[in-house]
ChimeraX commands (.cxc) that place a marker at each C-alpha (Angstrom):
marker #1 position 7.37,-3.32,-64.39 radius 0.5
marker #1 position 7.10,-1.55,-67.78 radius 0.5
marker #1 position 4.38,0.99,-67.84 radius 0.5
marker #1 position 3.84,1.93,-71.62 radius 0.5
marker #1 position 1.44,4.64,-72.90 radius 0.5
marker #1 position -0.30,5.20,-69.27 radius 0.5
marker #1 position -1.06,8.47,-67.12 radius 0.5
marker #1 position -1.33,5.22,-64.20 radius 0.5
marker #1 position -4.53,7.58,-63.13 radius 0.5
marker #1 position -6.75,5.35,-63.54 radius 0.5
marker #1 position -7.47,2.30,-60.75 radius 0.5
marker #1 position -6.79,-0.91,-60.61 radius 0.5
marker #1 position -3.86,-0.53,-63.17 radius 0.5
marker #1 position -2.73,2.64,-61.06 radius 0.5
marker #1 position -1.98,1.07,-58.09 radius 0.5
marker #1 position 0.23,-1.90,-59.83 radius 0.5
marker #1 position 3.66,0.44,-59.64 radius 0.5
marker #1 position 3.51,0.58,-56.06 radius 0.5
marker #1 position 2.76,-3.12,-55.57 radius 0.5
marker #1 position 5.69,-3.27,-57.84 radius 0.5
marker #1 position 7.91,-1.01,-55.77 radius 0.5
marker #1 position 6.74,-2.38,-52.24 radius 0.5
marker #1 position 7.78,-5.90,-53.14 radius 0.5
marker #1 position 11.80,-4.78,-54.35 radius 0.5
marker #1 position 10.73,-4.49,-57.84 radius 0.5
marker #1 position 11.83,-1.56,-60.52 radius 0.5
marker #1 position 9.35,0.56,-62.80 radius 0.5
marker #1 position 9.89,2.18,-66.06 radius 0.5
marker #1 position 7.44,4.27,-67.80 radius 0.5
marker #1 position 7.26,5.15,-71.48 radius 0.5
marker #1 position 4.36,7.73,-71.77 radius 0.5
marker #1 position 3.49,11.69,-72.43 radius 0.5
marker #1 position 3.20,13.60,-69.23 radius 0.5
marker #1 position 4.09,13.29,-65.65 radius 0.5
marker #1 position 2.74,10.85,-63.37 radius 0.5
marker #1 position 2.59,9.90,-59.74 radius 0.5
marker #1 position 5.07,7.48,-60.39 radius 0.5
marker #1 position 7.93,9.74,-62.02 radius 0.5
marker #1 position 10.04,10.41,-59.11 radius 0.5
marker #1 position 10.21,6.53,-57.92 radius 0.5
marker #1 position 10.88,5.21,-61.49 radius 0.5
marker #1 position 14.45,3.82,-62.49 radius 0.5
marker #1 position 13.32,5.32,-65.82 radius 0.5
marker #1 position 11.09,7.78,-67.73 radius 0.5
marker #1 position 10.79,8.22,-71.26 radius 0.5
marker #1 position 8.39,11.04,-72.21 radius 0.5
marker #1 position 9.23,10.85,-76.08 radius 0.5
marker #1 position 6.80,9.39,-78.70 radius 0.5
marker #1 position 6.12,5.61,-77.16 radius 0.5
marker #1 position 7.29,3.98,-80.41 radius 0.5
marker #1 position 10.30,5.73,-81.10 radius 0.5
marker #1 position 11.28,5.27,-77.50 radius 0.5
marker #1 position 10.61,1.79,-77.23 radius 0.5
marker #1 position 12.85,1.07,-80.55 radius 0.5
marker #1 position 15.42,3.03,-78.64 radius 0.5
marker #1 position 14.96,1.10,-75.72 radius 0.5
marker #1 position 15.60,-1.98,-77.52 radius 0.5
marker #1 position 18.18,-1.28,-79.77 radius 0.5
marker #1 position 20.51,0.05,-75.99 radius 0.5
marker #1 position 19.33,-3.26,-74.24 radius 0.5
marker #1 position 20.85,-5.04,-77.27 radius 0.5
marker #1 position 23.86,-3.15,-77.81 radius 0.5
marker link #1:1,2 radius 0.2
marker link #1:2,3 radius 0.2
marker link #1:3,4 radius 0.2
marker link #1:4,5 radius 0.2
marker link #1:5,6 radius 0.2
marker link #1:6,7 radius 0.2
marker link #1:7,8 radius 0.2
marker link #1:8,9 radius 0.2
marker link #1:9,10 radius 0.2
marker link #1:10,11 radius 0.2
marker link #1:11,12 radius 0.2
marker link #1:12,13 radius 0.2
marker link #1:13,14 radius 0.2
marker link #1:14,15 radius 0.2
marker link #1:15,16 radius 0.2
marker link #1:16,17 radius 0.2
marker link #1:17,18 radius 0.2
marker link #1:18,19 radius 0.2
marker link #1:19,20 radius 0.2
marker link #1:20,21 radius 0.2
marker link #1:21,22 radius 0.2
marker link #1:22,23 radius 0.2
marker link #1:23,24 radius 0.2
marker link #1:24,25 radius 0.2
marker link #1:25,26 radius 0.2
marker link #1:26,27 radius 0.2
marker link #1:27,28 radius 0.2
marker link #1:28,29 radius 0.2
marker link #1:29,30 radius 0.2
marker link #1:30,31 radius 0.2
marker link #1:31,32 radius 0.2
marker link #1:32,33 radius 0.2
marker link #1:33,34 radius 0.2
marker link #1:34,35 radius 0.2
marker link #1:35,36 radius 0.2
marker link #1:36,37 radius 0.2
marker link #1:37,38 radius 0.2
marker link #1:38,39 radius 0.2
marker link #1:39,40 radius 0.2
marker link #1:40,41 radius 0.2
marker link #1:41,42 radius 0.2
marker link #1:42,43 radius 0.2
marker link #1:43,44 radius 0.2
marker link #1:44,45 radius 0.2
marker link #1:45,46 radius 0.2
marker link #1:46,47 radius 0.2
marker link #1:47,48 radius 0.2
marker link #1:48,49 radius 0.2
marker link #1:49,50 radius 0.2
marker link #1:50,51 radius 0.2
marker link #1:51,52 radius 0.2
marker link #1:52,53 radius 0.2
marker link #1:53,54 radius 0.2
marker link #1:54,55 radius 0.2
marker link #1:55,56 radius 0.2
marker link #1:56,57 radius 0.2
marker link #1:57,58 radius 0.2
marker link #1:58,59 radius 0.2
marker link #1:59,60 radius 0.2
marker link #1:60,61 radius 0.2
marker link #1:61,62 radius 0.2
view
């Protein structure tokens, strides 16, 4: 799951990481600022979302 731009404070969309995690699956969050999710994420980008997604891209395709 790729959480983008999201303090995941806010419910329904909050509770999706741990769905996510309870059923074998990964989460990465691009976003400003911790949340509850930081420690079980594969990865966390705290940079600006738009530079970090280009990033992002441009290592997935490299």
């Amino acid at each position: 799951m790729l959480c983008v731009g999201s303090s995941l404070a806010v419910y329904p969309v909050a509770g999706l990481p741990q769905l996510t995690i309870e059923r074998g699956g990964k989460v990465a969050i691009v976003t400003k600022g911790p949340t509850a999710y930081d420690d079980d994420a594969e990865l966390k980008l705290e940079g600006e979302v738009d530079q970090e997604l280009v990033a992002l891209i441009a290592e997935l395709e490299g």
